[in-house]
Structure formats: structure tokens, C-alpha cells
C-alpha positions in Angstrom: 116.8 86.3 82.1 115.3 89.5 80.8 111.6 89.7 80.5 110.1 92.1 78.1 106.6 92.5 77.8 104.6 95.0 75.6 102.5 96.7 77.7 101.6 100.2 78.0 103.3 101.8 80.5 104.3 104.6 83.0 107.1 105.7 85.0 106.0 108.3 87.8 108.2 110.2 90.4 106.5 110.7 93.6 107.1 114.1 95.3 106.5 116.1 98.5 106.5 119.9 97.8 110.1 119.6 95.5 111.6 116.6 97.4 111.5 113.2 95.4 110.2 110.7 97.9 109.5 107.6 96.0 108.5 106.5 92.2 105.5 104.2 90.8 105.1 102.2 87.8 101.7 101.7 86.3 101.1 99.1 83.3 97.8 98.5 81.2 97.5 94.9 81.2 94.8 93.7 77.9 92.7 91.2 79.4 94.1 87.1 78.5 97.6 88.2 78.1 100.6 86.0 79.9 101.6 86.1 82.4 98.5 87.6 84.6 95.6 86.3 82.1 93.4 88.8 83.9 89.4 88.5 82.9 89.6 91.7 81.3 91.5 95.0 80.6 92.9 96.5 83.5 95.7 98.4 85.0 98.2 97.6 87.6 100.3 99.7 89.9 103.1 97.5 89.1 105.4 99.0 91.7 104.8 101.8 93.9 107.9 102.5 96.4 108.1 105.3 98.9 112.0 105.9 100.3 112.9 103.9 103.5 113.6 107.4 105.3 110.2 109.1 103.9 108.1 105.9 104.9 105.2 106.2 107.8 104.8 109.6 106.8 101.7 109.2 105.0 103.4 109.4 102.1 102.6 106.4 100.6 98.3 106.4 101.1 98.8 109.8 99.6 100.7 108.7 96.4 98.3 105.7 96.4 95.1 108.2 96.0 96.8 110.5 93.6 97.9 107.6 91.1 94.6 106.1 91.4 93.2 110.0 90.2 95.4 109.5 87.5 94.9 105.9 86.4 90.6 107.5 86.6 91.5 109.2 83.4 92.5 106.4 81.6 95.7 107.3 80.3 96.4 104.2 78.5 93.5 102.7 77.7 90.0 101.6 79.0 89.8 99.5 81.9 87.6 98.7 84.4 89.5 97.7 86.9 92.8 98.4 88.6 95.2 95.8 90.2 98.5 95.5 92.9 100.1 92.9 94.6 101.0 92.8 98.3 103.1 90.2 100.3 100.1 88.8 102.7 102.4 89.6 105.7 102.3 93.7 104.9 99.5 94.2 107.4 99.8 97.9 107.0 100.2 97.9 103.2 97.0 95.9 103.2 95.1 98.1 105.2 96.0 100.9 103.4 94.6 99.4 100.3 91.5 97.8 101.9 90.9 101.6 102.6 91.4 102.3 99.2 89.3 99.5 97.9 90.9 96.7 96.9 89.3 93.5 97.9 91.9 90.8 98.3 91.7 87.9 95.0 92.9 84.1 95.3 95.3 85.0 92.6 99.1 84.9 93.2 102.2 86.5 90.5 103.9 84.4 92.4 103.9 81.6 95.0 107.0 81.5 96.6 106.7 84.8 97.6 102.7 84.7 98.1 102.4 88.2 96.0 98.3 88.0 96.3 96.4 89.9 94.0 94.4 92.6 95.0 91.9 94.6 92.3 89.2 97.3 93.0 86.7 99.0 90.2 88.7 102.0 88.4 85.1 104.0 88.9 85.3 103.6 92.6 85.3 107.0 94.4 88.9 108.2 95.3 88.3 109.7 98.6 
């Protein structure tokens, strides 16, 4: 099955200095639209992936604060908040975001895989 929704959207390479070390997606998501039915507008770091032989590097916290810069200027659309999902068992994934300031939501994309929700204010301070 190919899903095809119509939301804004993204595509970023992630570099360090001129080597490609992973990619992100971001997506504005209008607020009561399937299949999140978020409370209002946001945007979601639909995927951020950093290469297996780049990873613990810092790589990744440092992508994480740079797309959240970018998703500040509201390239898509106004939001107020920004969203990701995280497998509850990444305990350093989740960390890293804490940091960032996500708080953790009872919502799940899906619940085989417990993909929890986690959402922070787009006007939060990027450190």
C-alpha cells in the first residue's frame, strides 16, 4: 500500500564539514488532519537518521538543534508546536530530546511499535 498524504514538506541532508552523514524529513501537519489529528498546526521531524558509522558522535543532538533553528522560521507555515516520535526503549534518543524539550505525550502513531509522541513549543529557546 502506498500512502500519500499532502502535507508540506522537506527533505534535508545532514552534513559534517562536506561529508553527508545522515538526512531529515520535516512535515507541517494542519491541525485535525488523519492520521495524527493533532490539536493544532504543527510540524514534525518525520524522520531524522544519522549513518550507523557517524552515530555517537554527537552528530545527531547537533542535527536536532540545527533543524529545530530551521523549523523557528517557519518555513512552511505557522505552528506552534513541533512534534517526533521515539520507540520508548531509545533511552538515549529520549534523553537527547528531553534536553531539547520535548515532553513525552500519551499519543502513539503506532501501537505495535509504541512510537510515542513527543511535542515541545516551536518558540522554545534552541540552546
Amino acid at each position: 500500500m502506498n500512502l500519500k498524504f499532502s502535507y508540506p514538506d522537506v527533505c534535508l541532508a545532514l552534513y559534517n564539514e562536506s561529508e553527508p552523514v545522515g538526512f531529515t524529513k520535516i512535515v507541517y501537519v494542519p491541525k485535525c488532519v488523519a492520521p495524527y489529528q493533532f490539536s493544532e498546526d504543527s510540524y514534525m521531524i518525520d524522520a531524522m537518521m544519522i549513518d550507523s558509522q557517524h552515530q555517537g558522535k554527537g552528530y545527531g543532538k547537533e542535527a536536532l538543534y540545527q533543524v529545530l533553528r530551521y523549523i523557528e522560521s517557519k518555513p512552511l507555515g505557522e505552528a506552534d508546536s513541533v512534534k517526533l516520535t521515539c520507540d520508548d526503549d531509545n533511552v538515549t534518543a529520549i534523553g537527547i530530546y528531553e534536553k531539547a524539550g520535548f515532553h513525552r505525550t500519551d499519543q502513539f502513531t503506532n501501537r505495535e511499535k509504541r512510537l510515542r509522541i513527543y511535542t515541545r513549543s516551536i518558540q522554545n529557546a534552541v540552546q
